[in-house]
N, C-alpha and C positions, 0 to 999 in steps of 0.2 A: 504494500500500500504506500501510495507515492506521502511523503508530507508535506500537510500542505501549509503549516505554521511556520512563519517565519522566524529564523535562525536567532535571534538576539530577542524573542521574547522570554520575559518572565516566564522560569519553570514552572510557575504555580498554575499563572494563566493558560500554560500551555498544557498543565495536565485537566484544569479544570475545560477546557475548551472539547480536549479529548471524549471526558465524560459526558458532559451534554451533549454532544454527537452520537456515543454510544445509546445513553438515556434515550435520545430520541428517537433514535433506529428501532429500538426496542418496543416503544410506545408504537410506531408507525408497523412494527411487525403486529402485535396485538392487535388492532383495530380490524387489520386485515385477516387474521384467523380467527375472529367473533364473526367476520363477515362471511367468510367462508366455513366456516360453523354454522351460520346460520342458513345458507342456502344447503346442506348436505344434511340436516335435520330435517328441513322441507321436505325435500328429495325423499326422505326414508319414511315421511310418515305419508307423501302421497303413493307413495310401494306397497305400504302397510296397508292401504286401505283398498288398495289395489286389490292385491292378493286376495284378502279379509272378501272383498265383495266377488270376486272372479269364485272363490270359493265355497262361499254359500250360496252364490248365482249356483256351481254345481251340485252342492246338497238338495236344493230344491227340486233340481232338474232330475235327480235321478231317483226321487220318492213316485210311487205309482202306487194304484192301487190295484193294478192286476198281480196274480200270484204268480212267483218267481219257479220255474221250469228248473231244473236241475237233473 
């Protein structure tokens, strides 16, 4: 990683400068994995309900009232 702080600054400012970058990066990674959390939750419960209705659609579908031949 290139740096990009110039050479004759104050080591303090130069580490404090470092952290808020890091700090930020971190904040900025978060937001976007709540964001992307929340579309892959979406995703699974419109599956869930998916499946859930495809599959009582077949429960229904396969009750009859004629008597089963075997």
């Amino acid at each position: 990683m290139k740096n990009v702080t110039p050479p004759n600054l104050n080591p303090t400012l130069r580490l404090f400068i470092k952290l808020t970058a890091i700090v930020t990066i971190a904040i900025v990674v978060l937001i976007v994995a709540a964001f992307l959390l929340k579309i892959v939750l979406v995703a699974a419960v419109l599956a869930a309900v998916g499946v859930g209705g495809f599959l009582i659609y077949n429960l229904i579908r396969r009750r009859s009232n004629f008597p089963v031949i075997r």
